[in-house]
FIMITOR-87970 format. One record per residue (C-alpha): residue number from 1; x, y, z. Coordinates in nm, 2 decimals, always signed. Layout:
<sites>
NUM / X / Y / Z
...
</sites>
This chain:
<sites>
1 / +3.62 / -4.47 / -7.97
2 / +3.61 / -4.85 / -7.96
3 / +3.92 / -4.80 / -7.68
4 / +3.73 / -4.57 / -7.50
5 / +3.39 / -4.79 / -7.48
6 / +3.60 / -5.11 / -7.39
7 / +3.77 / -4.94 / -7.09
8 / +3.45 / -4.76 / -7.03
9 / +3.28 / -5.12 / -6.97
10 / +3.60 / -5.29 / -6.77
11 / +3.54 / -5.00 / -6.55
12 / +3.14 / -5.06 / -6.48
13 / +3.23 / -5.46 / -6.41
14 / +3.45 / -5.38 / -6.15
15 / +3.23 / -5.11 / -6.01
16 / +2.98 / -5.35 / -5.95
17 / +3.20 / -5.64 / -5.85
18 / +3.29 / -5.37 / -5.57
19 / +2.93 / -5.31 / -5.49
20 / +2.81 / -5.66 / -5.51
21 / +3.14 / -5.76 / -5.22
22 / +3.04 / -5.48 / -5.04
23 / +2.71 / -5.58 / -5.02
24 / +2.80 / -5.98 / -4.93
25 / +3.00 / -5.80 / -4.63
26 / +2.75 / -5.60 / -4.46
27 / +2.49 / -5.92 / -4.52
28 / +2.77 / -6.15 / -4.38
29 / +2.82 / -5.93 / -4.05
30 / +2.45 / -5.86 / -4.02
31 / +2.39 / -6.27 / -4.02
32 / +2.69 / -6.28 / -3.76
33 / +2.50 / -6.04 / -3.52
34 / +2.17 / -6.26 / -3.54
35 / +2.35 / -6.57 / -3.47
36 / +2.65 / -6.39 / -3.17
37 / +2.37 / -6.12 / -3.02
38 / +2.15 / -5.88 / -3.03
39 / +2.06 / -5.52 / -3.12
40 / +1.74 / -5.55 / -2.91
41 / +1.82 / -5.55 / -2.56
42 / +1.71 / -5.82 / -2.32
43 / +1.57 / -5.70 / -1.98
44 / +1.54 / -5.95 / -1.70
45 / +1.35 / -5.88 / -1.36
46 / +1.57 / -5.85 / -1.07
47 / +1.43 / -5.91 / -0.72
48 / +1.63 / -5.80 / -0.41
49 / +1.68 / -6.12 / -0.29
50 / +2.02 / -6.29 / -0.22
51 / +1.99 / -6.57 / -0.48
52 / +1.82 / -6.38 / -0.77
53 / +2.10 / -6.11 / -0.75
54 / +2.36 / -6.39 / -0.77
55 / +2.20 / -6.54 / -1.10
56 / +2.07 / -6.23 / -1.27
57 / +2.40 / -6.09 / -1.27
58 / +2.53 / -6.45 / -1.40
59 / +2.30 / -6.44 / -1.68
60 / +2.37 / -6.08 / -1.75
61 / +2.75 / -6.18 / -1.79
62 / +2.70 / -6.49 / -2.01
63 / +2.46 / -6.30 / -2.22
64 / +2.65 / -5.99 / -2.30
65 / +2.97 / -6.24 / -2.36
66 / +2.81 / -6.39 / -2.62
67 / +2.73 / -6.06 / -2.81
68 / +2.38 / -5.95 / -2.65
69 / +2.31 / -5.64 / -2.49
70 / +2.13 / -5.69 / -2.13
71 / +1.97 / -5.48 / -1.86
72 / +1.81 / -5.55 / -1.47
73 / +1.53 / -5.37 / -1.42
74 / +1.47 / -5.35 / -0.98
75 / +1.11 / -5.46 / -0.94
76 / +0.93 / -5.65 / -0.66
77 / +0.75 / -6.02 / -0.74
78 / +0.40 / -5.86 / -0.84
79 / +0.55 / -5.59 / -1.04
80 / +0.78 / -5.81 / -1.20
81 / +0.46 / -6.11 / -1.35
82 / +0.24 / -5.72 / -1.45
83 / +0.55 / -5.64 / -1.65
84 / +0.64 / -5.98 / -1.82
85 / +0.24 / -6.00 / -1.88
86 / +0.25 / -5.68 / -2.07
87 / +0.53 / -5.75 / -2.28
88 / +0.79 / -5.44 / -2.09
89 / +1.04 / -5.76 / -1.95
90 / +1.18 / -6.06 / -2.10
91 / +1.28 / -6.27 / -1.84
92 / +1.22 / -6.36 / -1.45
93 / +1.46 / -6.63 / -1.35
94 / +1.34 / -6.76 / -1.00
95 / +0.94 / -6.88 / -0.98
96 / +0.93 / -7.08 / -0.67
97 / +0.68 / -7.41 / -0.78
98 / +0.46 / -7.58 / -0.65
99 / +0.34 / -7.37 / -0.37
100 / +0.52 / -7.01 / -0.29
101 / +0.44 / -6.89 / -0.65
102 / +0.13 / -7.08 / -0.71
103 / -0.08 / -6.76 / -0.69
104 / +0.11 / -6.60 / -0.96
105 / +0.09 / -6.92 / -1.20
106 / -0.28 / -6.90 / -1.16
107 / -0.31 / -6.59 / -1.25
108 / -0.09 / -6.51 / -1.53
109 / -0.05 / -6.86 / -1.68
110 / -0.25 / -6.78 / -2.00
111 / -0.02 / -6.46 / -2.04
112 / +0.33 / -6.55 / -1.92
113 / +0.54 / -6.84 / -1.99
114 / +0.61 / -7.00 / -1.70
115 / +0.90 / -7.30 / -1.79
116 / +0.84 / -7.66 / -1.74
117 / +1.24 / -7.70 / -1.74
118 / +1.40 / -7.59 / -1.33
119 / +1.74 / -7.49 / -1.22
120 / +1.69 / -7.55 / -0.90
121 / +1.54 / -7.88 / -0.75
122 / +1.59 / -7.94 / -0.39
123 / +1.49 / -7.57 / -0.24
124 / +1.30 / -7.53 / +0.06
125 / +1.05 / -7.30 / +0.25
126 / +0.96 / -7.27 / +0.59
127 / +0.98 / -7.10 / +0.90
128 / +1.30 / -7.06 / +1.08
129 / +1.46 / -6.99 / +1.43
130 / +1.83 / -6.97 / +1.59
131 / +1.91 / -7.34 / +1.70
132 / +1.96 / -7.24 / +2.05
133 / +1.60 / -7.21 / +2.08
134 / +1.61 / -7.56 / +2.16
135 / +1.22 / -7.60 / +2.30
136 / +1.08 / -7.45 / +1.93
137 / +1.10 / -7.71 / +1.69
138 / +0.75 / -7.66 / +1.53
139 / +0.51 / -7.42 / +1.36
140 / +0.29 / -7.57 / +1.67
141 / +0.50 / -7.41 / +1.91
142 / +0.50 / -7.10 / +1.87
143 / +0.15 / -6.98 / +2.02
144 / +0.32 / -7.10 / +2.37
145 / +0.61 / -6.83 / +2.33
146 / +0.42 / -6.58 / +2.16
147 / +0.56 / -6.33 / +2.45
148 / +0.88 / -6.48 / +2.34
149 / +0.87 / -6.31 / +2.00
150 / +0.65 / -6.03 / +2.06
151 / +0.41 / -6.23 / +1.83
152 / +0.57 / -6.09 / +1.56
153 / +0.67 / -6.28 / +1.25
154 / +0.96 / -6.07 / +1.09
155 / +0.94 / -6.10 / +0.72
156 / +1.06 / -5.93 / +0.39
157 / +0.89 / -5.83 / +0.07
158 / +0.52 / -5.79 / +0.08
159 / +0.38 / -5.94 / -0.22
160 / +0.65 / -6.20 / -0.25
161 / +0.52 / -6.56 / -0.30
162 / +0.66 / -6.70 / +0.03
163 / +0.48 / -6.38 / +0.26
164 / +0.16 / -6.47 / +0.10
165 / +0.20 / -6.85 / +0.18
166 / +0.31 / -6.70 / +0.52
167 / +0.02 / -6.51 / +0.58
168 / -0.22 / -6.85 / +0.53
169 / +0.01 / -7.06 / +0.77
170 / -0.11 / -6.84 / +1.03
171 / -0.41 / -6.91 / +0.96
172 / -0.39 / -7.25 / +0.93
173 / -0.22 / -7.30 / +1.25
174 / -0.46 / -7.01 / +1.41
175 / -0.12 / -6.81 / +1.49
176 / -0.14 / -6.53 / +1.73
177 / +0.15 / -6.41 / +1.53
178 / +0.17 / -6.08 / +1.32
179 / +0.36 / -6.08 / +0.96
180 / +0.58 / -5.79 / +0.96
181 / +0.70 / -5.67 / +0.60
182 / +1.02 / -5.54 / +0.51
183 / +1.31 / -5.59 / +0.32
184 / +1.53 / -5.92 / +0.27
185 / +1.79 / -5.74 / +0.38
186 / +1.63 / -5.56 / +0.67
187 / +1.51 / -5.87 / +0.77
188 / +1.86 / -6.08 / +0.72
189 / +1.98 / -5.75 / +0.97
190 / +1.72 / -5.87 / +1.21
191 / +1.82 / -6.22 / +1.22
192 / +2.14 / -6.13 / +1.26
193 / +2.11 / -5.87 / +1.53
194 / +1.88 / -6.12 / +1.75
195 / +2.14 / -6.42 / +1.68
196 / +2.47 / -6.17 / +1.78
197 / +2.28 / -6.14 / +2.10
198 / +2.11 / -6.48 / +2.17
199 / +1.77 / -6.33 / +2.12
200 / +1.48 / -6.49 / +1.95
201 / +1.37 / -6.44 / +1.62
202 / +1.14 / -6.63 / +1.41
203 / +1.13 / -6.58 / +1.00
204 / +1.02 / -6.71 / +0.70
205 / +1.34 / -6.86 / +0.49
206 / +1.43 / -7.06 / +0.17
207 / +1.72 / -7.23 / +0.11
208 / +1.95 / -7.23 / -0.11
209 / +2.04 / -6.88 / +0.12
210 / +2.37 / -6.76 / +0.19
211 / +2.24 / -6.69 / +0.56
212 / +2.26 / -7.03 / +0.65
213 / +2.65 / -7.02 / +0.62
214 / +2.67 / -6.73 / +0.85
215 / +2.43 / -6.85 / +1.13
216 / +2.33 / -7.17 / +1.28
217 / +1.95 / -7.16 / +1.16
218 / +1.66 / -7.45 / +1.16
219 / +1.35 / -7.50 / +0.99
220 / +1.00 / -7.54 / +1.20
221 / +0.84 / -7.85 / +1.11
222 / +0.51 / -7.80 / +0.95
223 / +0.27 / -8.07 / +1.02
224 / +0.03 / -7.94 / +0.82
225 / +0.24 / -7.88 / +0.50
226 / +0.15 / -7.51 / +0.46
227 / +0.45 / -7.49 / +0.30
228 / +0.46 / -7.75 / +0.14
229 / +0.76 / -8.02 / +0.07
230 / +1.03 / -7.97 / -0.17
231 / +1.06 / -7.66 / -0.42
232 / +1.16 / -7.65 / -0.76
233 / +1.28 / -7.30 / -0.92
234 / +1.20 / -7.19 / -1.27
235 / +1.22 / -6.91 / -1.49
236 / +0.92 / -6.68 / -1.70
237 / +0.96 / -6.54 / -2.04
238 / +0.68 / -6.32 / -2.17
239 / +0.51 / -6.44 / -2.48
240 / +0.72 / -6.46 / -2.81
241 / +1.02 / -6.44 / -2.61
242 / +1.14 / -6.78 / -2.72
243 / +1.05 / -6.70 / -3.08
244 / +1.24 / -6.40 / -3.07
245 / +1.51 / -6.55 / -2.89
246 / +1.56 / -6.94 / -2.93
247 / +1.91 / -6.94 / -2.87
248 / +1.89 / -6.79 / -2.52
249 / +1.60 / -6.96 / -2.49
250 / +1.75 / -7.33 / -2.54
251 / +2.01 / -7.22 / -2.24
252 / +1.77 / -7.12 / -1.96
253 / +1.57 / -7.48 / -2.02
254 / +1.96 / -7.62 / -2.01
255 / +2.09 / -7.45 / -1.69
256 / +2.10 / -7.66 / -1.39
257 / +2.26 / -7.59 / -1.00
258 / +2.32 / -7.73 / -0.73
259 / +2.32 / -7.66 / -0.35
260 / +2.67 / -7.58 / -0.36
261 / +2.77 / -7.42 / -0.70
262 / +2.45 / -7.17 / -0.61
263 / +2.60 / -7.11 / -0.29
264 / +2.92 / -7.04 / -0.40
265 / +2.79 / -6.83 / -0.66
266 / +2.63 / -6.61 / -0.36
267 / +2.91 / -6.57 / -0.18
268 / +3.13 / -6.44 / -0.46
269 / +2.88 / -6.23 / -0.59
270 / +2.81 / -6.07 / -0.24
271 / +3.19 / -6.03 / -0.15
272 / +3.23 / -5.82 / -0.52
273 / +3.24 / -5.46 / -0.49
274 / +3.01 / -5.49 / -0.83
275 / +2.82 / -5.78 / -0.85
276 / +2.85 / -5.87 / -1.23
277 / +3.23 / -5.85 / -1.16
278 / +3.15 / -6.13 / -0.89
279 / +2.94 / -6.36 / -1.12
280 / +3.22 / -6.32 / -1.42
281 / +3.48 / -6.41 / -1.13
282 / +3.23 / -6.73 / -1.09
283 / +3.19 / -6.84 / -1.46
284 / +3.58 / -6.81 / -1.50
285 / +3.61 / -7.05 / -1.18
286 / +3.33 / -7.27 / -1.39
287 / +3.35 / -7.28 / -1.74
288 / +3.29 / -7.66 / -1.77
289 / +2.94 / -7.61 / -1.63
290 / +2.86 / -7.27 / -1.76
291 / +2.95 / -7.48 / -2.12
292 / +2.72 / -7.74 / -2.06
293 / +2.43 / -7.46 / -2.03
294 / +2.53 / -7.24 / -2.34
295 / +2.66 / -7.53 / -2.60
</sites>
């Protein structure tokens, strides 16, 4: 009986010994999922626009690399601040400050996070023409050619941060000029339609752009600073996103471009069949700098 008991008790130790290492396991891999990823998954803003394809899809890649499960969700500029205000999106990675998203920071800056750290610090805004429209060099010459361009001012997104700024240039420079609304890529099909066939065009731009690699482009001086001077880019969270996330929080206030690694990044992303397969081709090509941002 004694026998029996003692072998009886050997066998309850090393049941729980079993349960007890079973249980260390599962809270070992659980830990190693908080600190490598994610079950929740992270939904950034994507807005058709050359540039914001280019980094979405890089931050999509360097995200789900490091264990988190990410999604792009298609929505225009307005739609995109209404949805990181109500808590349905993380993450918008361009806001254009001080001036072509100034609207939006007024208005949602009590319920969105907009970042004091940028990516991007030398952009710029304006109005642009082919250079072979050698006798426009200025936002003040263009009421003299109105016929020229039809008064028509052919634009992209309406709502985006640059139309609206648009839209009070002409009135600050008492334009007899019409905004049109479109696309980014039916207007980039405009521009270069008119500059395949020497025609004029006139359109509000931003560098850093892809387009000016493909055609010889120049800004309209703006005397009265409509537009304002130099741009710097940041990114939106909604509120509690860097409490829920500090680690991927820490590497958008760390990641920092330039002129040429965002054109670059552009370029490969637009010549990809897939664009994520593009930005992965990118970080590959630029692991020391993608390193610097995700350390």
């Amino acid at each position: 009986m004694n026998k029996w008991k003692k072998e009886l008790s050997i066998l309850f130790v090393m049941l729980m010994v079993a349960v007890l290492t079973a249980c260390g396991s599962s809270n070992a891999e659980t830990n190693g999922e908080q600190s490598g990823g994610s079950d929740q998954e992270i939904t950034i803003g994507q807005i058709n626009w050359a540039e914001n394809i280019a980094v979405t899809n890089m931050w999509k890649a360097l995200l789900e690399d490091k264990g988190y499960k990410v999604s792009l969700s298609n929505l225009n500029m307005g739609a995109t601040m209404k949805a990181l205000e109500s808590g349905s999106l993380d993450a918008s990675l361009e806001i254009w400050l001080p001036v072509q998203d100034a609207v939006y920071l007024e208005k949602f800056n009590e319920t969105v996070n907009f970042s004091e750290a940028t990516w991007f610090d030398q952009a710029k805004v304006g109005l642009v023409v082919p250079t072979y429209l050698e006798d426009i060099n200025s936002v003040e010459d263009l009421n003299e050619h109105k016929e020229l361009f039809n008064g028509e001012i052919i634009g992209f997104d309406p709502g985006a941060g640059t139309m609206e700024v648009t839209e009070q240039l002409i009135k600050d420079y008492n334009l007899e000029f019409e905004l049109v609304s479109s696309s980014e890529p039916a207007m980039l099909s405009e521009i270069g339609k008119a500059v395949e066939n020497g025609a004029p065009i006139v359109s509000p731009l931003w560098s850093p752009h892809s387009v000016f690699s493909k055609y010889d482009l120049k800004f309209l001086e703006d005397p009265q600073n409509t537009f304002g001077g130099v741009e710097k880019i940041h990114h939106a969270t909604r509120l509690g996103f860097e409490e829920d996330y500090p680690e991927v929080s820490e590497w958008l206030k760390n990641w920092k471009m330039d002129d040429q690694q965002i054109g670059q990044l552009i370029d490969y992303v637009e010549s990809a069949e897939d664009p994520l397969e593009g930005a992965k081709k990118w970080i590959e090509e630029n692991q020391d700098l993608v390193n610097e941002w995700v350390k």
